[in-house]
Structure formats: C-alpha cells, structure tokens
TORLUM-249625 format. One record per residue: residue in three letters; y, z, x of N, C-alpha, C in turn. Coordinates in steps of 0.05 Angstrom, whole numbers, plus 5000, padded with zeros to 4 digits. Example, Ala and Ser with C-alpha at 12.3 -4.5 7.8 and 13.67 -1.06 7.14 Angstrom:
# residues 2
ALA488651565264491051565246493451565264;SER495551425257497951435273500151575258;
***
This chain:
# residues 472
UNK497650005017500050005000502550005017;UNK504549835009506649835021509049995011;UNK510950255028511650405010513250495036;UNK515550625029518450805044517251035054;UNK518551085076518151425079516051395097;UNK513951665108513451735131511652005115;UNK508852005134507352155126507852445138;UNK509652485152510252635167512352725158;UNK513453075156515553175150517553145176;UNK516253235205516753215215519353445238;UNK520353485254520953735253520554025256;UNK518054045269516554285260518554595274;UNK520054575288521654735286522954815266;UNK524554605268526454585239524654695215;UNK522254555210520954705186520155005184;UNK519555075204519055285219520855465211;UNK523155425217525755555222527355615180;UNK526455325170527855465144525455565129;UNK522255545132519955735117520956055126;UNK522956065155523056375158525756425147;UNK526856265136529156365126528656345095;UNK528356175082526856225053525056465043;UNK523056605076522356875069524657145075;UNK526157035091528257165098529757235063;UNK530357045048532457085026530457215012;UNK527457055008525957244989525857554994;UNK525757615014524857865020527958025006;UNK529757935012532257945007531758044980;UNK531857804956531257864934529358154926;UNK527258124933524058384932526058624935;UNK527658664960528358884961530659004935;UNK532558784931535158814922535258804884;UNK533458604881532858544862530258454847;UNK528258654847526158604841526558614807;UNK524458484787524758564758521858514751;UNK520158824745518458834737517459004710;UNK518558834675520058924657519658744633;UNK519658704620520358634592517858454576;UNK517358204589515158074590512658124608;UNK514058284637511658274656510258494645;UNK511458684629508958914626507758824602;UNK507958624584506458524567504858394584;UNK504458274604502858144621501658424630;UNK501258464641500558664656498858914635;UNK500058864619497659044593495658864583;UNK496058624583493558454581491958484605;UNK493058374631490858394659489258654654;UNK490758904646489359164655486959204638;UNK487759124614485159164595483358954600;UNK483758604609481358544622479958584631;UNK481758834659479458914679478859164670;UNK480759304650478559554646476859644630;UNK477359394599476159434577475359144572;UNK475358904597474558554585475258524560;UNK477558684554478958544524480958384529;UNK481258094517484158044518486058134498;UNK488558334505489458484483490958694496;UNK492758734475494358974471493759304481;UNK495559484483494059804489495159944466;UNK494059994445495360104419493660344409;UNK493360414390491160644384488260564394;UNK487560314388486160214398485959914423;UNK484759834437485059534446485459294421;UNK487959234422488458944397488558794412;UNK486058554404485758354409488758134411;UNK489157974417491257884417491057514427;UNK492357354414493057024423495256934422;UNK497457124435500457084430501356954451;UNK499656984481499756884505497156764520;UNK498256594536495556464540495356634566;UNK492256574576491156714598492556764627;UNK493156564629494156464665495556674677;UNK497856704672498056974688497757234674;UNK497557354663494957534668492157514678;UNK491357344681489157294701489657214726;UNK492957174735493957244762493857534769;UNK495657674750495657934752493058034754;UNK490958004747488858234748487858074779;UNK487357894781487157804807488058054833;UNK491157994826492658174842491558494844;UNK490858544816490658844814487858874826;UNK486358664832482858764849483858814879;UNK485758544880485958534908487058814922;UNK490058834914490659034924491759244909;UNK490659334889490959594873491659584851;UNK491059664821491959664803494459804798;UNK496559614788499759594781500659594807;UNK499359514820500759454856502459174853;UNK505759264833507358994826508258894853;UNK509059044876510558954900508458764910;UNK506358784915504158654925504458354900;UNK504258434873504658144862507357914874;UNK508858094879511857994883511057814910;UNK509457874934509157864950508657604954;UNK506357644936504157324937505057074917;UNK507357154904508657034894511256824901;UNK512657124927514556964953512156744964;UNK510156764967508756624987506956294979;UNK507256404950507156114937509256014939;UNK512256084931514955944929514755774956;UNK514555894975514255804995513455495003;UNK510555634999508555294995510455164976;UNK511155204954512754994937513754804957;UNK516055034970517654834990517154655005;UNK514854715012512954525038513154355026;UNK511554355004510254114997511753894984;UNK513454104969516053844967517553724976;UNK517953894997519553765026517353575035;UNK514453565036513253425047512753025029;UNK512553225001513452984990516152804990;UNK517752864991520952734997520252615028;UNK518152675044517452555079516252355066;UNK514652335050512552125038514751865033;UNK516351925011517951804996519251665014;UNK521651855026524051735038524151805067;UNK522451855080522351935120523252205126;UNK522552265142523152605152525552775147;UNK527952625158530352665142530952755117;UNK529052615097531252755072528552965076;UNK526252945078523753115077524653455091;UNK526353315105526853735119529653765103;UNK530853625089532753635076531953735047;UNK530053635028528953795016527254075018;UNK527454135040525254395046528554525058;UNK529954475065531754665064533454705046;UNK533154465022534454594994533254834990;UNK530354734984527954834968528555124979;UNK528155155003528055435012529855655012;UNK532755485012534855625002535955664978;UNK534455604959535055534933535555844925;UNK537956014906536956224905535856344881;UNK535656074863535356134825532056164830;UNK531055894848528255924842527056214871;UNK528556194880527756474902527556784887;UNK529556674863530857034854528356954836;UNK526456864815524456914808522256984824;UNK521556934845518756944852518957284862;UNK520857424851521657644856521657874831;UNK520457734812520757684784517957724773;UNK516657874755513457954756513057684725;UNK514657454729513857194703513356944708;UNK512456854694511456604698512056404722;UNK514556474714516656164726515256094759;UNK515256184773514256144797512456014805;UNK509656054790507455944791507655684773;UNK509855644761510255484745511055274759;UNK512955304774514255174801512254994817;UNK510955264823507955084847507054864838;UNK506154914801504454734785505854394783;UNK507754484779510254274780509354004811;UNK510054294836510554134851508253994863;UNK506054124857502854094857502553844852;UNK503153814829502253654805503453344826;UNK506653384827507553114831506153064864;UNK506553274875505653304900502353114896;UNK500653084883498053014879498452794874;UNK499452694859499852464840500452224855;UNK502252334881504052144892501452124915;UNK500852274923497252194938495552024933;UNK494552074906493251924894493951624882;UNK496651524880497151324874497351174897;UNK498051294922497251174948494351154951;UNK492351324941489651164948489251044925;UNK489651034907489050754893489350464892;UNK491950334910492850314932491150174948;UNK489350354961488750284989485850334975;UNK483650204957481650294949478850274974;UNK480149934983478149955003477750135022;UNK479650295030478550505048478850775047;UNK478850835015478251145007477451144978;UNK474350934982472751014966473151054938;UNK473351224921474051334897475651264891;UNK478351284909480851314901481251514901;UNK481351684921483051994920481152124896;UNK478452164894477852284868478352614874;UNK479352804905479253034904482653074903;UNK483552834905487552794900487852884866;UNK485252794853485652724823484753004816;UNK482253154831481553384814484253644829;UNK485553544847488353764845489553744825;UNK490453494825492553444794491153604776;UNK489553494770487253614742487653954740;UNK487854074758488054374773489754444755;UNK491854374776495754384770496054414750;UNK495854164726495554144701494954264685;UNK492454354680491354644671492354894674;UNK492154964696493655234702496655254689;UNK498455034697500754964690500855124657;UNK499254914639499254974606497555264606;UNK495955464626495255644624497355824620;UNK498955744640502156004633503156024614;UNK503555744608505455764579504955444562;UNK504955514545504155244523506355094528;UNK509355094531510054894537509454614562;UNK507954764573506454604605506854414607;UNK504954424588502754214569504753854572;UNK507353894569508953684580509453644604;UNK509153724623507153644659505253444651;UNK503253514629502053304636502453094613;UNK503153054600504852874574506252744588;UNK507552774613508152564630507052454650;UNK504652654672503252474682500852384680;UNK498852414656497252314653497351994639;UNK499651914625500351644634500951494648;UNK501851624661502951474693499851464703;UNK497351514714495951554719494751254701;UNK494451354678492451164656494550774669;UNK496050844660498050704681497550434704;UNK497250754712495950614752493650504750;UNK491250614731488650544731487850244719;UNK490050134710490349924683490749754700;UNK493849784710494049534741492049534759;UNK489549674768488549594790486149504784;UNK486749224767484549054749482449004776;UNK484048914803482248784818479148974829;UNK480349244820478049504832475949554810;UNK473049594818471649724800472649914772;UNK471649864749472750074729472150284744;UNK469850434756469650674757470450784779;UNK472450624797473750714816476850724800;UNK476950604782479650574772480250854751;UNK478050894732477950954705477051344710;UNK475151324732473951654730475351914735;UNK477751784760480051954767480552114738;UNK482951944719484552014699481752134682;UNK479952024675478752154656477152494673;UNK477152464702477352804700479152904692;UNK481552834705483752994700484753064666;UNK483152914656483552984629481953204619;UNK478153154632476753344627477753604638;UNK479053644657479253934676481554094659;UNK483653894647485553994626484354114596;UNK482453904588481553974558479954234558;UNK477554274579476354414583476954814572;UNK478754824591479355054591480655164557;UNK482154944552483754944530481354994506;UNK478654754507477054824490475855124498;UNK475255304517473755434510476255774504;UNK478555724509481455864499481355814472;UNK480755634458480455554421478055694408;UNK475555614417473755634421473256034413;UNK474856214434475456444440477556474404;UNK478656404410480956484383478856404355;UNK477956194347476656234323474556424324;UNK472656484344471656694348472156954335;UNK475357004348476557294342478257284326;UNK479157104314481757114290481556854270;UNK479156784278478256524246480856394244;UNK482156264276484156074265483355834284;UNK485255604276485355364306487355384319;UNK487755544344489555594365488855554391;UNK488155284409488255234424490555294444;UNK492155334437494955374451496655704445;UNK498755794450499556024440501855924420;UNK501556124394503455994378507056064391;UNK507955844367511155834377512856054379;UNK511756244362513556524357511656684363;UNK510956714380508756974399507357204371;UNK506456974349505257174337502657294325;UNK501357344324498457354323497657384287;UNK495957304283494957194253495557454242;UNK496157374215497657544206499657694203;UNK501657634218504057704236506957544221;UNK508657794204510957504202512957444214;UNK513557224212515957054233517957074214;UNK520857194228523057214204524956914206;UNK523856704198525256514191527656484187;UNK527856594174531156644164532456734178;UNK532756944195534457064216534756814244;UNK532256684244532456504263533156224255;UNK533656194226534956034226539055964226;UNK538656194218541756364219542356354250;UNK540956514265542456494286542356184299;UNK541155964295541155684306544155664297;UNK545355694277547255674270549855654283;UNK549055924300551455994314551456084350;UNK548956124347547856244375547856074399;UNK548756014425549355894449548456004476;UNK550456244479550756224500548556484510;UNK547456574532546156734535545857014529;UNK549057074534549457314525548857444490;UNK548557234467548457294448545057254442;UNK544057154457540857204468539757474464;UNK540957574493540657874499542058024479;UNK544158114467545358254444544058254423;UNK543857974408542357914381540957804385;UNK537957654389536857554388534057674393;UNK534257794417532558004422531458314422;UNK534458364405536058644401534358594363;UNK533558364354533458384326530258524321;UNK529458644300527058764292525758904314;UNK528359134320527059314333529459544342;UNK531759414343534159564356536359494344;UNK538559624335540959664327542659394325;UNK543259274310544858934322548459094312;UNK551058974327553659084325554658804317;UNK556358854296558458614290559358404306;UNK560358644334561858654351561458374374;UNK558558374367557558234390557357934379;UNK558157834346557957604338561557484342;UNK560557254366562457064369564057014334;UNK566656894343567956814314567356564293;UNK564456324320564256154302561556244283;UNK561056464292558556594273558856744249;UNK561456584238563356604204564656314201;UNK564556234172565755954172568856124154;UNK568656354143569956414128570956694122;UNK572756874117572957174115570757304100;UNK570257164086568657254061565557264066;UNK564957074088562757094096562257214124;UNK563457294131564757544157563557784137;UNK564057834113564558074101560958014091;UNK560557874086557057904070555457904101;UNK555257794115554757854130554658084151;UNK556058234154557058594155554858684141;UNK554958644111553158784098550558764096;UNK549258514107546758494117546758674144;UNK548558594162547858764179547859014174;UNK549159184153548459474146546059574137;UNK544959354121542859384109540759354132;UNK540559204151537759214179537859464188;UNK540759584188540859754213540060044201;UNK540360124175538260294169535960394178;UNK534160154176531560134186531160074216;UNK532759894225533559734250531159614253;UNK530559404230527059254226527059004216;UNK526358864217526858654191525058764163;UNK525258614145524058574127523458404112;UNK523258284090522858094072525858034063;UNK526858274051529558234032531558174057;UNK531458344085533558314103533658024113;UNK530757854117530657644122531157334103;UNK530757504082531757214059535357274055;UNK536457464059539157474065539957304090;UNK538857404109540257144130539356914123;UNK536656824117535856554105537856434087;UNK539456614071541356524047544556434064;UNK544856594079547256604094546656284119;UNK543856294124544356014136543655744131;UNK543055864101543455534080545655434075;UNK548155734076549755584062551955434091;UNK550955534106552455494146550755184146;UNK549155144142547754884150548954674132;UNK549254714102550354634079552854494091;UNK553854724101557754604096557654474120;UNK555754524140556654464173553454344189;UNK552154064178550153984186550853854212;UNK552053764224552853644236551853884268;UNK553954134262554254304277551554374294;UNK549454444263547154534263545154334276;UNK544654194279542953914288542953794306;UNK546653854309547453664338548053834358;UNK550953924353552454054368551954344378;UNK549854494363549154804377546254724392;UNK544054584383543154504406543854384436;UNK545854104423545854084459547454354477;UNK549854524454551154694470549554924483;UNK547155014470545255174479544055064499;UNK543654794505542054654532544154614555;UNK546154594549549054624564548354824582;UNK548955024563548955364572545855354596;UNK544755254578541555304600542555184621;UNK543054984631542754784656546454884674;UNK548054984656551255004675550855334681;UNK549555514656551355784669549655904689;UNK551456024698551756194728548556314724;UNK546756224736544156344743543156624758;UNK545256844741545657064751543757274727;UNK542157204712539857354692538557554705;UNK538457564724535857704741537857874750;UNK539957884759541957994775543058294757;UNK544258504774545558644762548458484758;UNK549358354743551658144738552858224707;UNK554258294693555358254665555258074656;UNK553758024637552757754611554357554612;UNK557557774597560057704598561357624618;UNK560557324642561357414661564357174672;UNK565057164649567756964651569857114645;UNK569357394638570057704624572657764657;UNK573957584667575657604699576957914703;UNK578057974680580658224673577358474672;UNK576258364661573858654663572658734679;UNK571658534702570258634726570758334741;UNK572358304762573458164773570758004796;UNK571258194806568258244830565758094822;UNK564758114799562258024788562557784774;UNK565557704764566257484755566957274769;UNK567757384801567957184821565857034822;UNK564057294835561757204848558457014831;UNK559757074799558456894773559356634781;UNK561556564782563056314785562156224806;UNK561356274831560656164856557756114847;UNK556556254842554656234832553255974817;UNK556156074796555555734781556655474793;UNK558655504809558355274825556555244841;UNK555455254856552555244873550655164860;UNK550755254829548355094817549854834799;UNK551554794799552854534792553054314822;UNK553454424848552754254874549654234872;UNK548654384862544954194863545153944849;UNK546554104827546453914804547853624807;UNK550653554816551453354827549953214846;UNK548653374869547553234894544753094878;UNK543353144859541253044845542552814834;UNK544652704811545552574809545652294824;UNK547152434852547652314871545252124881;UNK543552294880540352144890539752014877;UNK539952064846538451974832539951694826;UNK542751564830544251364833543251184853;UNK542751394882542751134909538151074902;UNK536751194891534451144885534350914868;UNK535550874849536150674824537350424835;UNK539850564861539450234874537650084896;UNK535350374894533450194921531050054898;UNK531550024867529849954851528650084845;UNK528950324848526150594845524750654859;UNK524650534885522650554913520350434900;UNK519050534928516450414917513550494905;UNK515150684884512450794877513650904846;UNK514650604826516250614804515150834780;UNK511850834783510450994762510751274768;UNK511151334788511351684810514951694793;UNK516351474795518451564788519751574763;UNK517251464748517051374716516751684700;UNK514851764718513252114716515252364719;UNK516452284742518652494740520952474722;UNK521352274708523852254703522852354674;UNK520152274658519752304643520052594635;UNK518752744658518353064657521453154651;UNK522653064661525253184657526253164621;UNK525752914616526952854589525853034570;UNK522853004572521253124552522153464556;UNK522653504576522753814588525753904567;UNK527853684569529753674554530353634522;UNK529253434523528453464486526853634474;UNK526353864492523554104484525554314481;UNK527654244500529354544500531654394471;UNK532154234463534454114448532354354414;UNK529654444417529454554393528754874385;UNK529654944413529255234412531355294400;UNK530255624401532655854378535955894400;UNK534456024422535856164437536256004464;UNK538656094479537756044506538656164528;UNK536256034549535756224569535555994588;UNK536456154619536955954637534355874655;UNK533456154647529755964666527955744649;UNK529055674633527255504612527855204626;UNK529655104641530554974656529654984686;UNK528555144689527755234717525455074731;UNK524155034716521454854723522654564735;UNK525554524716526154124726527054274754;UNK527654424765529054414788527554374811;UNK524854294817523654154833524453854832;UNK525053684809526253504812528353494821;UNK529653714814532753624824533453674851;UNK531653804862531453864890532053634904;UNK528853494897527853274901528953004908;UNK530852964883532452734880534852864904;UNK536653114901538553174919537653094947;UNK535253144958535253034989534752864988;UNK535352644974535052314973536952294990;UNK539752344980542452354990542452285022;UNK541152515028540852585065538552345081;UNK537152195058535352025071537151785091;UNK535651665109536951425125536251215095;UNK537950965119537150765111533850695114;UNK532550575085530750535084528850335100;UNK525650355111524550245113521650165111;UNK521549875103518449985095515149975109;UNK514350175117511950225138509050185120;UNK506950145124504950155119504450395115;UNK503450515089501350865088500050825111;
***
C-alpha cells in the first residue's frame, strides 16, 4: 500500500522525555486532585459485591440485583481490588495514569503512521500534556479507559487497513489487527452504552475495506469484520442473556435513565428542564440535586420563566417537592404541565436552540469539573482568582480546539491522505458522538471527552512536514 507518514515515531528521547512529563502532570493531578465519589462508589459497590457476594448489584438491606450499568468498569475495579487490595482507589488511579499514558503512545504513534515523525511526537506531546484528559485518569470513571478504547480502536484499524493492503504478504490480513479492534470495541460499549457508536462508525469502514479488495480471497477479505462483529455481539449477548434471566426484560445494553425494571423515570421534570437547562452549573444545582435534595429558586436562570406568572407556578411546584425533597407522580405531572406549555409557545427554542447551546457548553466551557473551581466561574467580582484561572483554562481548550480545525483544513487539502476510509471513521465518530449529545437532558463536559483523541490527532497535523509518499 502506498500511504504518508513513517512507521516510526521516532525520537526516542523526545518520547521519552514527554511519557515522563505526562506522568509528571498525572501524578500532579493524583496528588492535588484526586475524585473518588459520586459515580465511582456506585462502581465500586458493584465490583465489591462481585467479589464478595458474585452478585451484580447494589448493598441495601439486602444484595439488589441491578442492570443500570453495564459491567466494564466494575470489572476493572474488582480487577484492581484482587490485585492490590480491596478499595485500594489510589492504586486504581495509578493504573489508570498508566493507561492514559499508552493512549498517548499510541496516538502519537498513529499520527507517525499517518503524517511522519514530526507531527507523531507532536501528537504525543499534545496527548501528554493534555490536562482535561490527564485530570480524569485521576478520576475513579469511565472516561479514561474510554480514551484507550478510542485510541485502540483507531490505532487498530489503521493497521489493519494497511494489511489488507498488502494481502500478499500478511496472510489473513491482519486477522490479530482485527481481533484488537474487536477487543477495543467491546470493552469500549462495556463502560457505557453509548460506546456502542465507536463501533457504528468503524465497523463500516471495515465492511468498506473488505468490499474493495474484490481482487483478495472472500475469506481473507470477509473473516476479519465478521470477528469483529462476533467479539462485539458476544459479550452483549451473554449481558442480555443475564438480564432476562434476572429481571424478565430485553436489555442488552444499560437503559437511558439508569433505571432498573420497575423503577420510574420523572419525565416531566426532564422534560421541563430541556427547556431551559444549558450550562453546567444548572446540571449540578438542579438536575442532580432533583429527587433527593432540596432544589432553590435561586439557582433557576431567568430564561427558565417565559412569564411572571409562570415564575410564580412554578415556585409553587417547587414548594410542593421540597416538602418531601422526592419526586412524585403529582410533583412530576406539574412540571410535565409547566413544560407543555414552554415547548407550546417556544418550539423552536426547545428542539433547536437549548440543544445545540447545551453542546456549546459541553465542547467551549472551561474544563475545570474535576477541579476545586466555582461552577459559576465567569462570576469575576466573586472570586477573581478562580475566574482567571477558568478563563485560561478555557482558552487552552479552545487552542486544541482551533489547532484541530487547523488540521483538519490542511488534511482536506492533501485529499484526505491516504487512507480516506480511516478518515471516513473518524470523522464519522465525531458526528455521531455529536448528534448523541444534541439529545441529552443535561450537560456535562466529559461527555465530549472521548472526541478529544481526535482532536489531538488532527491538531498535530498542523506540525507535520511537507508530505511524502513511502511504501508501508
């Protein structure tokens, strides 16, 4: 195959030098800002009862079974807890810096593939300095391993489309290139059901590749993709398989509102807040503050009233939760009522404009969540100090964000390089990653976190030479 770039990252100092500085910030993070809390001990109450009671499930009067989350990490965590001690979180944190790590390699190693050594240590010193995806792996959630899967994934893909490629002299075609992907993939949708779009974009690219290489055997062409499909379905069937078992439903996947059969979802409150809800901070206040804790007036922005009057009925729903501080049936068909009549007068708002502004919020604000930082952090007159340093913040993640751009312009004029389906895949991942977030309730800035291997990616394009093209 004829194709750009260099199999070689190249540099081994240099690589050398930013793997110890990427552990350098991680460690940084572990110490300064570790967060082992909110979601992770719901993880972490699943691992423990695996290993102590092989239930998957809850710690309540009794072990409750549970299919609110899929396996994957909690079956990191208990991993962790054989290895080196049960609730030994610093030790998770550990092996977590040390995957981020590998991320970096490998993506730096892919950008060597792509575009020659240059932009390749150019990406591994984004990668490694990055500090959104550093400050998670510091973080006892998903996102991290989510990262790897990511970079895994494309990392594999772009292997394997080079031996398919070159069939005459690797046999199969990369069939142990294909059972990584296949890996990646799986694991990937193990964490979290949204994954599952990793591979929604590269298992066509794949089906793809196998279609053009009429001149090769089908079953050098055809067996790759159809593992990688089996190694994906597999697990998923015997995760379904498990759930009708224990709760007589079809749940291959974890449902959308983390709730287990029988369980109600207050509709209404969440459709109310689509209404009005944006920016992060009304996330954390209301969103997650609802059916369980106290919600304050105080904390609803002014476009979350079209009118005085509905400023005032609204108050009185909220009087009525905070009683109980619960939902209910009657508390929830009240906001249901209140956001018929918000959708009614203002469809436009509701459909268009508070989704993309909630995906806004995800991809521009200051990636300071993890941080001891104020929500409120454009708040200048309230805490100056933390508002600076939000702002720098958010510029730094708006310079990724441009320098991706940037790449992703001078890539488009080399035609897409030479490996158009690799770049068919990524681009796709992004979109779909994007029209996934255009239908959530709330938002949050790690939900975005996973494209930022692309954007890495595309940013050390920038730093590549002029192109040339070498033989694999």
């Amino acid at each position: 195959m004829e194709r750009m770039g260099s199999n070689r990252m190249g540099g081994a100092e240099w690589t050398m030098l930013a793997l110890l500085a990427g552990a350098g910030l991680r460690g940084l993070f572990l110490a300064h800002h570790p967060r082992v809390s909110g979601d992770a001990l719901v993880y972490a109450d699943l691992a423990g009862n695996m290993l102590a009671h092989h239930i998957y499930g809850f710690t309540e009067n009794v072990i409750r079974p549970t299919l609110i989350r899929l396996p994957g990490y909690p079956a990191f965590l208990a991993l962790c807890f054989t290895l080196f001690g049960r609730a030994n979180y610093l030790a998770v944190l550990w092996v977590q810096a040390a995957v981020d790590l590998l991320s970096c390699f490998l993506l730096g190693w892919l950008a060597a593939r792509l575009w020659g050594q240059r932009a390749g240590l150019a990406v591994l010193w984004l990668a490694a300095l990055c500090p959104f995806t550093a400050n998670y792996a510091a973080a006892a959630l998903t996102e991290t391993l989510s990262i790897f899967c990511v970079v895994l994934a494309f990392f594999a893909l772009e292997r394997w489309i080079a031996a398919q490629y070159a069939l005459q002299r690797t046999g199969l075609g990369g069939l142990g290139r294909a059972c990584t992907l296949g890996a990646a993939l799986s694991f990937a949708i193990l964490l979290r059901p949204d994954r599952a779009l990793l591979a929604a974009a590269i298992v066509p690219a794949m089906l793809w590749t196998a279609f053009r290489q009429r001149k090769a055997a089908a079953i050098y062409r055809w067996l790759p993709p159809g593992m990688v499909i089996l190694i994906i379905a597999l697990p998923l069937l015997l995760w379904g398989v498990r759930n009708w078992r224990v709760f007589h439903v079809l749940q291959p996947l974890a449902p959308r509102y983390a709730n287990d059969p029988g369980e109600g979802v207050p509709f209404g409150f969440q459709r109310w807040y689509r209404t009005w809800g944006v920016e992060f901070k009304s996330t954390v206040d209301v969103y997650w503050n609802y059916d369980g804790s106290a919600l304050a007036l105080k904390d609803l922005p002014p476009r979350a009233f079209d009118y005085p009057a509905q400023r005032a009925e609204t108050a009185a729903v909220y009087a009525i939760y905070n009683q109980d501080q619960a939902s209910s049936p009657g508390v929830d068909q009240d906001f249901g009522r209140l956001a018929a009549e918000r959708v009614h007068n203002h469809p436009l708002r509701y459909y268009l404009l508070m989704p993309v502004a909630r995906e806004a919020d995800m991809w521009l604000r200051p990636r300071t969540e993890l941080m001891r930082v104020p929500l409120d952090w454009w708040n200048l007159r309230a805490h100056p100090g933390a508002s600076a340093f939000a702002i720098a913040y958010g510029l730094l993640n708006a310079g990724y964000l441009l320098l991706a751009l940037g790449g992703l312009r001078r890539w488009k004029r080399q035609s897409w390089g030479p490996q158009p389906v690799l770049t068919a895949a990524l681009l796709a991942f992004v979109a779909l990653r994007c029209l996934l977030l255009l239908t959530l309730d709330n938002s949050e800035p790690r939900y975005t976190l996973e494209c930022y291997p692309i954007v890495i990616l595309l940013a050390g394009f920038v730093f590549a030479r002029r192109q040339q093209r070498i033989s694999d």
